[in-house]
C-alpha positions in Angstrom: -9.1 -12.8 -8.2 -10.0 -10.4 -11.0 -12.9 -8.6 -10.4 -13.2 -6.6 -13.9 -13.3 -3.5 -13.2 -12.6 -2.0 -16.9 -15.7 0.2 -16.9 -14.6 1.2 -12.5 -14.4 5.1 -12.1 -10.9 6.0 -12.0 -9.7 6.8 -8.6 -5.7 7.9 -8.8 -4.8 9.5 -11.7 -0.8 9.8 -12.7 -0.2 12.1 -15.7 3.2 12.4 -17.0 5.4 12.0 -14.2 8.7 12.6 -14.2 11.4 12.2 -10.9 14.5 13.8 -11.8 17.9 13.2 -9.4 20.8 15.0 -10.7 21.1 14.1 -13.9 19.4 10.2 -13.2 15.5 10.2 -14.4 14.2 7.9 -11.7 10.6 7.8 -13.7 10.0 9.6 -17.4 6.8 10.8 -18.4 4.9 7.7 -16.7 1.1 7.9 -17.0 -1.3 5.4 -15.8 -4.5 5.2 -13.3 -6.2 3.0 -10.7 -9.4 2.3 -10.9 -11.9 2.4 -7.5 -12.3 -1.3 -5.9 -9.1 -3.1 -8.3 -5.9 -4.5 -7.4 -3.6 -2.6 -9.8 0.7 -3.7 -9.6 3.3 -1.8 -10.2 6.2 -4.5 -11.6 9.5 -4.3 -12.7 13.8 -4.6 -12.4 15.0 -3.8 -9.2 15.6 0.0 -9.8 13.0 0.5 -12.5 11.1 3.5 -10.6 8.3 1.6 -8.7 9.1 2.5 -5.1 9.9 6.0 -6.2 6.3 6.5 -7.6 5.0 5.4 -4.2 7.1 7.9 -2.7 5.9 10.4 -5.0 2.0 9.3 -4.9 2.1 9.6 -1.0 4.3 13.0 -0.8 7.7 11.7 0.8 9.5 12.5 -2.8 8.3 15.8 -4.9 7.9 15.1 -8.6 10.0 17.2 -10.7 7.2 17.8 -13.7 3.3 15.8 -13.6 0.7 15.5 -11.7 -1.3 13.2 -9.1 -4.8 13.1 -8.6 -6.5 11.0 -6.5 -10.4 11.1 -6.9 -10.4 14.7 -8.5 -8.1 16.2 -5.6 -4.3 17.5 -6.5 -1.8 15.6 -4.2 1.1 17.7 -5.7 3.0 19.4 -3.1 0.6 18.0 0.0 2.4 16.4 3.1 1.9 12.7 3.6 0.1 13.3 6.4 -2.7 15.2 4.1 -2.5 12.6 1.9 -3.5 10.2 4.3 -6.2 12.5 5.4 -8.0 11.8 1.4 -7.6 8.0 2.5 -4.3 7.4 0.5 -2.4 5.5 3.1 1.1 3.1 2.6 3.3 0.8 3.4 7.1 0.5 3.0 9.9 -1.9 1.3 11.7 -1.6 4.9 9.1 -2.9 7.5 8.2 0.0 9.8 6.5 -0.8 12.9 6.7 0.7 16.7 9.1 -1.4 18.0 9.0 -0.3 21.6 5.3 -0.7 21.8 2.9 -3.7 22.4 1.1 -5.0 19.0 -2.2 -3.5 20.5 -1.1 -0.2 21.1 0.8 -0.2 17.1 -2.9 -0.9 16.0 -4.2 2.4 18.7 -1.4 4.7 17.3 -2.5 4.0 13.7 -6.4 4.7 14.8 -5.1 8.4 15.7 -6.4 10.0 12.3 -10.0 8.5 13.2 -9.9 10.2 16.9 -11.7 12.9 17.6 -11.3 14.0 20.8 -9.7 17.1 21.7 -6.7 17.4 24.2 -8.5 19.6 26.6 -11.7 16.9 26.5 -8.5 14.4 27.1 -7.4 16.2 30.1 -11.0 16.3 32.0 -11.6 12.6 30.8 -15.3 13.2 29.5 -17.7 11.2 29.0 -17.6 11.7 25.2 -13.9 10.6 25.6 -14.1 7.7 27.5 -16.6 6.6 24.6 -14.2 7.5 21.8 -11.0 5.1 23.8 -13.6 2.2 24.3 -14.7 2.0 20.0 -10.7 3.0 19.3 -9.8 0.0 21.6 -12.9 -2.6 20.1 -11.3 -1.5 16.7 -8.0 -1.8 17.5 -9.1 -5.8 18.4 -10.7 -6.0 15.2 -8.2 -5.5 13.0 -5.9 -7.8 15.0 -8.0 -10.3 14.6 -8.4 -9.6 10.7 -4.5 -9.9 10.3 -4.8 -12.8 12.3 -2.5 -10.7 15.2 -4.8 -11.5 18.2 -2.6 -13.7 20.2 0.1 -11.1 20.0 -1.7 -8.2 21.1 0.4 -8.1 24.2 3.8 -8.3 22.9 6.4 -5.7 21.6 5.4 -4.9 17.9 9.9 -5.5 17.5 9.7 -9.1 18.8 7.7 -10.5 16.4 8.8 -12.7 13.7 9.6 -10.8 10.5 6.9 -12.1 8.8 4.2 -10.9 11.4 6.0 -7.9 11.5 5.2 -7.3 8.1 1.5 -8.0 8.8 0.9 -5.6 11.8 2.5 -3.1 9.8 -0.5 -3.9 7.2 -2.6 -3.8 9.9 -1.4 0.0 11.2 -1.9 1.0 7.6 -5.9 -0.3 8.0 -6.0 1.5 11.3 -5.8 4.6 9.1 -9.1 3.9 7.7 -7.6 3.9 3.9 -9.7 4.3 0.8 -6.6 3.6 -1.2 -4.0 1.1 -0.2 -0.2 1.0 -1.4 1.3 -1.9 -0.5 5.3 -1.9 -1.3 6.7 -5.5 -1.4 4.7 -6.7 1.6 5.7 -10.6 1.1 9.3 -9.8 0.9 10.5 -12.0 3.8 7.5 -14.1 3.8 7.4 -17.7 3.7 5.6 -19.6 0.9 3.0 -20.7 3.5 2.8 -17.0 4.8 2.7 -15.3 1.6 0.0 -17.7 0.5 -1.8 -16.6 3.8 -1.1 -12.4 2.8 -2.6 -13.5 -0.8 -5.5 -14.4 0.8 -6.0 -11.2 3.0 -5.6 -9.3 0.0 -9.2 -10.5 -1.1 -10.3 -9.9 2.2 -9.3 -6.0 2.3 -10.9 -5.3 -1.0 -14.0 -6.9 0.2 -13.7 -4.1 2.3 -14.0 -1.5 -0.8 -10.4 -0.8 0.0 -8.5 -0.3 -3.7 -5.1 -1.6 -3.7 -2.1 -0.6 -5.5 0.7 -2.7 -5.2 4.1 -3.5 -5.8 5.6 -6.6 -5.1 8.5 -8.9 -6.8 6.6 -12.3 -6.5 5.3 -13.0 -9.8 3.0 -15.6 -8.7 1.4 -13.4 -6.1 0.8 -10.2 -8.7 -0.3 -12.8 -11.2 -2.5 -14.0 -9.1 -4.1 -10.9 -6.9 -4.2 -8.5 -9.5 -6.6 -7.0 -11.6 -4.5 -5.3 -14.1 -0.4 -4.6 -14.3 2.0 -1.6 -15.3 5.6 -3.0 -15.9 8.0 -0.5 -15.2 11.5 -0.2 -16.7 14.4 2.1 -16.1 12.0 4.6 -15.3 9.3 4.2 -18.4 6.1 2.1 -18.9 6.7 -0.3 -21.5 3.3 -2.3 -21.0 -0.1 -2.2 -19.3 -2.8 -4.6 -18.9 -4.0 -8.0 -17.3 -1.9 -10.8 -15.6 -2.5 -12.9 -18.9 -1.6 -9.7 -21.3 1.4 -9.2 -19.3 2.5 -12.5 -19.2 2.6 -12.9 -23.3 4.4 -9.3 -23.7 7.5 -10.3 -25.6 9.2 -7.1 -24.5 8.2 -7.4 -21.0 9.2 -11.2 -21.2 12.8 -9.9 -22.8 12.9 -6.9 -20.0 12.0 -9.1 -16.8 9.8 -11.9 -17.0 12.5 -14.0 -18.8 14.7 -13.3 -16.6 14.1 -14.9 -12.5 11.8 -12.6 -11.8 9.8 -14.2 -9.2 12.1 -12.9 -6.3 14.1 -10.3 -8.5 
Protein backbone atom coordinates (compact mmCIF):
# COMPACT_ATOMS: atom_id res chain seq x y z
CA UNK A 1 0.00 0.00 0.00
CA UNK A 2 2.99 2.30 -0.05
CA UNK A 3 2.47 5.20 -1.84
CA UNK A 4 6.14 6.82 -1.77
CA UNK A 5 5.85 9.69 -0.40
CA UNK A 6 9.75 10.40 0.36
CA UNK A 7 9.83 13.78 -1.48
CA UNK A 8 5.75 14.60 0.49
CA UNK A 9 5.90 17.98 2.40
CA UNK A 10 6.19 17.31 5.96
CA UNK A 11 3.00 17.79 7.75
CA UNK A 12 3.67 17.02 11.76
CA UNK A 13 6.85 17.81 12.97
CA UNK A 14 8.12 16.17 16.50
CA UNK A 15 11.43 17.79 17.68
CA UNK A 16 13.09 16.43 20.64
CA UNK A 17 10.39 15.33 22.74
CA UNK A 18 10.72 14.51 26.00
CA UNK A 19 7.63 13.16 28.66
CA UNK A 20 9.05 13.19 32.05
CA UNK A 21 6.87 11.39 35.15
CA UNK A 22 8.58 11.57 38.35
CA UNK A 23 11.64 10.43 37.84
CA UNK A 24 10.25 7.75 34.72
CA UNK A 25 11.15 9.31 31.02
CA UNK A 26 8.12 7.99 29.28
CA UNK A 27 9.72 9.36 25.70
CA UNK A 28 13.57 10.90 25.49
CA UNK A 29 14.54 13.29 23.04
CA UNK A 30 12.25 11.55 20.19
CA UNK A 31 12.31 13.36 16.81
CA UNK A 32 10.56 12.26 13.83
CA UNK A 33 7.81 13.63 11.17
CA UNK A 34 4.83 12.65 9.05
CA UNK A 35 4.65 13.40 5.89
CA UNK A 36 1.16 14.88 4.06
CA UNK A 37 -0.96 11.86 2.34
CA UNK A 38 1.45 8.70 4.19
CA UNK A 39 0.53 6.11 6.52
CA UNK A 40 3.42 6.57 9.11
CA UNK A 41 3.35 3.73 12.49
CA UNK A 42 4.42 4.25 15.56
CA UNK A 43 5.70 0.51 16.84
CA UNK A 44 7.10 -0.87 19.75
CA UNK A 45 7.01 -3.07 23.50
CA UNK A 46 4.06 -2.56 25.31
CA UNK A 47 5.21 0.54 27.39
CA UNK A 48 7.78 1.86 24.92
CA UNK A 49 6.16 5.60 24.79
CA UNK A 50 3.76 5.26 21.67
CA UNK A 51 0.41 6.01 23.23
CA UNK A 52 2.03 8.71 25.33
CA UNK A 53 3.19 10.58 22.10
CA UNK A 54 -0.36 10.49 20.89
CA UNK A 55 -1.39 11.97 24.03
CA UNK A 56 1.20 14.55 23.74
CA UNK A 57 0.62 15.28 19.82
CA UNK A 58 -3.21 15.77 20.55
CA UNK A 59 -2.79 17.95 23.98
CA UNK A 60 -4.22 15.39 26.71
CA UNK A 61 -0.44 15.04 28.16
CA UNK A 62 2.00 18.31 28.18
CA UNK A 63 5.46 17.53 27.14
CA UNK A 64 8.07 18.25 29.58
CA UNK A 65 10.85 19.82 26.96
CA UNK A 66 10.18 19.69 22.63
CA UNK A 67 8.11 20.78 20.44
CA UNK A 68 5.06 19.85 17.95
CA UNK A 69 4.18 21.28 14.81
CA UNK A 70 1.80 20.35 12.75
CA UNK A 71 1.86 22.03 9.23
CA UNK A 72 3.92 25.21 10.49
CA UNK A 73 1.43 25.80 13.62
CA UNK A 74 2.79 25.17 17.41
CA UNK A 75 0.47 22.59 19.20
CA UNK A 76 2.43 23.13 22.47
CA UNK A 77 0.31 24.01 25.18
CA UNK A 78 -3.17 24.08 22.84
CA UNK A 79 -6.28 22.11 24.16
CA UNK A 80 -7.31 19.09 22.24
CA UNK A 81 -10.18 20.64 21.28
CA UNK A 82 -7.89 23.37 19.29
CA UNK A 83 -6.02 20.79 18.09
CA UNK A 84 -8.76 19.23 16.44
CA UNK A 85 -9.79 22.59 15.12
CA UNK A 86 -6.05 22.44 12.71
CA UNK A 87 -7.62 18.91 11.60
CA UNK A 88 -5.48 16.73 14.08
CA UNK A 89 -8.15 14.44 15.31
CA UNK A 90 -7.69 10.77 17.36
CA UNK A 91 -8.65 7.80 18.41
CA UNK A 92 -8.02 5.87 21.66
CA UNK A 93 -6.43 2.35 22.92
CA UNK A 94 -9.82 2.07 25.13
CA UNK A 95 -12.69 2.29 22.64
CA UNK A 96 -14.70 5.55 23.31
CA UNK A 97 -18.01 5.81 21.89
CA UNK A 98 -21.48 7.41 23.19
CA UNK A 99 -22.90 4.51 24.61
CA UNK A 100 -26.27 5.94 25.42
CA UNK A 101 -26.87 7.19 21.96
CA UNK A 102 -28.03 5.60 18.60
CA UNK A 103 -24.96 4.90 16.03
CA UNK A 104 -26.55 7.80 13.91
CA UNK A 105 -26.63 10.33 16.41
CA UNK A 106 -22.49 9.18 17.57
CA UNK A 107 -21.78 10.07 13.78
CA UNK A 108 -24.12 13.84 14.40
CA UNK A 109 -22.19 14.54 17.64
CA UNK A 110 -18.83 14.07 15.92
CA UNK A 111 -20.11 16.53 12.86
CA UNK A 112 -20.39 19.36 15.70
CA UNK A 113 -17.01 21.04 14.78
CA UNK A 114 -18.37 21.38 11.05
CA UNK A 115 -21.73 23.15 12.38
CA UNK A 116 -22.20 26.46 11.98
CA UNK A 117 -25.21 27.52 13.27
CA UNK A 118 -25.55 29.68 16.12
CA UNK A 119 -27.75 28.82 19.18
CA UNK A 120 -29.98 31.79 18.86
CA UNK A 121 -30.42 30.82 14.83
CA UNK A 122 -31.16 27.18 16.69
CA UNK A 123 -33.77 28.55 18.87
CA UNK A 124 -35.88 30.43 15.87
CA UNK A 125 -35.24 27.21 13.65
CA UNK A 126 -34.19 29.30 10.44
CA UNK A 127 -34.12 28.53 7.40
CA UNK A 128 -30.37 28.53 7.19
CA UNK A 129 -30.63 26.01 10.06
CA UNK A 130 -32.89 23.68 8.95
CA UNK A 131 -30.40 23.51 5.80
CA UNK A 132 -27.34 23.00 7.98
CA UNK A 133 -29.34 19.67 10.14
CA UNK A 134 -30.39 18.25 6.64
CA UNK A 135 -26.34 18.17 4.95
CA UNK A 136 -25.12 17.25 8.91
CA UNK A 137 -27.81 14.38 8.67
CA UNK A 138 -26.83 13.27 4.68
CA UNK A 139 -23.27 13.27 6.10
CA UNK A 140 -23.85 11.64 9.05
CA UNK A 141 -25.37 8.60 6.48
CA UNK A 142 -22.30 8.90 4.51
CA UNK A 143 -19.87 8.05 6.74
CA UNK A 144 -22.03 5.14 8.11
CA UNK A 145 -22.14 3.83 5.05
CA UNK A 146 -18.17 4.22 4.50
CA UNK A 147 -17.49 2.20 7.79
CA UNK A 148 -19.94 -0.04 6.61
CA UNK A 149 -22.27 1.03 9.85
CA UNK A 150 -25.53 1.63 7.84
CA UNK A 151 -27.62 -1.13 9.16
CA UNK A 152 -26.87 0.01 12.63
CA UNK A 153 -27.78 3.45 12.38
CA UNK A 154 -30.58 2.96 14.75
CA UNK A 155 -29.07 1.12 17.57
CA UNK A 156 -27.22 2.22 20.82
CA UNK A 157 -23.52 3.06 19.84
CA UNK A 158 -22.88 0.44 23.54
CA UNK A 159 -24.64 -2.49 21.99
CA UNK A 160 -22.68 -3.15 19.24
CA UNK A 161 -20.16 -5.79 18.97
CA UNK A 162 -16.75 -4.68 20.06
CA UNK A 163 -15.45 -4.88 16.84
CA UNK A 164 -18.06 -2.37 15.35
CA UNK A 165 -17.63 -0.46 18.27
CA UNK A 166 -14.24 0.14 17.29
CA UNK A 167 -15.34 1.16 13.75
CA UNK A 168 -17.97 3.86 14.70
CA UNK A 169 -15.55 5.19 16.93
CA UNK A 170 -13.33 5.55 13.57
CA UNK A 171 -16.15 6.81 12.04
CA UNK A 172 -16.87 9.85 14.90
CA UNK A 173 -13.23 10.59 14.41
CA UNK A 174 -14.02 11.23 10.38
CA UNK A 175 -17.08 13.13 11.38
CA UNK A 176 -14.49 15.62 12.66
CA UNK A 177 -13.42 16.33 9.18
CA UNK A 178 -9.54 15.35 10.05
CA UNK A 179 -6.61 16.35 7.92
CA UNK A 180 -4.48 14.21 10.12
CA UNK A 181 -5.60 10.94 11.61
CA UNK A 182 -4.11 9.10 14.76
CA UNK A 183 -5.36 5.91 14.99
CA UNK A 184 -4.21 4.06 18.50
CA UNK A 185 -4.50 0.22 18.17
CA UNK A 186 -7.76 0.30 16.31
CA UNK A 187 -7.74 -3.67 15.41
CA UNK A 188 -7.12 -4.59 19.02
CA UNK A 189 -10.19 -6.76 19.56
CA UNK A 190 -10.74 -7.34 15.92
CA UNK A 191 -11.12 -10.60 14.31
CA UNK A 192 -8.71 -11.70 11.48
CA UNK A 193 -11.63 -11.33 9.10
CA UNK A 194 -12.48 -7.83 10.66
CA UNK A 195 -9.14 -6.54 10.81
CA UNK A 196 -8.54 -7.59 7.22
CA UNK A 197 -11.74 -5.54 6.56
CA UNK A 198 -10.16 -2.13 8.84
CA UNK A 199 -6.90 -2.81 6.53
CA UNK A 200 -8.85 -2.26 3.77
CA UNK A 201 -10.57 1.10 4.93
CA UNK A 202 -7.37 2.33 5.74
CA UNK A 203 -6.70 2.75 1.83
CA UNK A 204 -9.94 4.04 1.60
CA UNK A 205 -9.51 7.10 4.07
CA UNK A 206 -6.22 8.08 2.57
CA UNK A 207 -7.89 8.15 -0.78
CA UNK A 208 -9.57 10.76 0.96
CA UNK A 209 -6.15 12.89 1.36
CA UNK A 210 -6.54 12.07 5.08
CA UNK A 211 -2.74 11.35 6.54
CA UNK A 212 -2.60 8.70 8.97
CA UNK A 213 -0.47 8.07 11.83
CA UNK A 214 -0.81 5.05 13.57
CA UNK A 215 -0.07 2.76 16.14
CA UNK A 216 -1.02 -0.54 16.25
CA UNK A 217 0.57 -4.10 17.65
CA UNK A 218 -0.37 -6.27 14.55
CA UNK A 219 2.64 -6.57 12.64
CA UNK A 220 1.09 -7.85 9.60
CA UNK A 221 -1.32 -4.92 9.46
CA UNK A 222 1.61 -1.97 9.94
CA UNK A 223 3.68 -4.15 7.57
CA UNK A 224 1.22 -4.02 5.30
CA UNK A 225 -0.60 -0.37 5.45
CA UNK A 226 2.28 1.63 6.15
CA UNK A 227 4.29 3.77 4.34
CA UNK A 228 7.22 4.23 6.64
CA UNK A 229 7.86 3.02 10.51
CA UNK A 230 9.40 4.57 13.80
CA UNK A 231 10.10 1.68 16.41
CA UNK A 232 9.94 2.94 19.73
CA UNK A 233 11.75 1.52 22.70
CA UNK A 234 11.68 2.37 26.37
CA UNK A 235 11.06 5.71 25.41
CA UNK A 236 13.84 6.27 22.37
CA UNK A 237 13.74 5.81 18.66
CA UNK A 238 16.10 3.10 17.75
CA UNK A 239 14.99 2.90 13.95
CA UNK A 240 13.12 4.58 11.22
CA UNK A 241 12.20 3.65 7.81
CA UNK A 242 10.05 1.31 5.49
CA UNK A 243 8.15 -1.97 6.42
CA UNK A 244 11.04 -3.88 4.60
CA UNK A 245 13.94 -1.62 6.38
CA UNK A 246 12.29 -2.37 9.57
CA UNK A 247 11.84 -5.76 9.19
CA UNK A 248 15.82 -6.57 8.54
CA UNK A 249 16.84 -4.12 11.60
CA UNK A 250 18.88 -6.51 13.76
CA UNK A 251 18.33 -4.27 16.73
CA UNK A 252 14.73 -3.84 16.15
CA UNK A 253 14.52 -7.68 15.40
CA UNK A 254 16.52 -8.22 19.06
CA UNK A 255 14.16 -5.36 20.76
CA UNK A 256 10.68 -6.62 19.43
CA UNK A 257 10.28 -8.19 16.21
CA UNK A 258 12.01 -11.38 17.49
CA UNK A 259 10.14 -11.63 20.10
CA UNK A 260 5.74 -12.38 19.35
CA UNK A 261 5.25 -9.24 18.43
CA UNK A 262 2.28 -9.61 16.26
CA UNK A 263 -0.19 -9.23 19.27
CA UNK A 264 2.48 -7.97 21.88
Amino acid sequence: MSAGNGTAETVLAVDDLAVHFGGLAALNNVSFDVREGEVASLIGPNGAGKTTAFNVITGFQPPTTGTIRYKGQSLNGLRPNQIAEFGVVRTFQKTSVFASNSVFDNILIGLHRQGASKTWEILLSLPRVRKEELWLREKAAEILDFVGLSARANELGGALPYGEQRLLEVAIALAADPSLLLLDEPVSGMNPAETASFMDMVGKIRARGITILLVEHDMRMVMEVSDRVVVLNQGQIIAEGTPDEIQQDAEVIRAYLGHGARRA
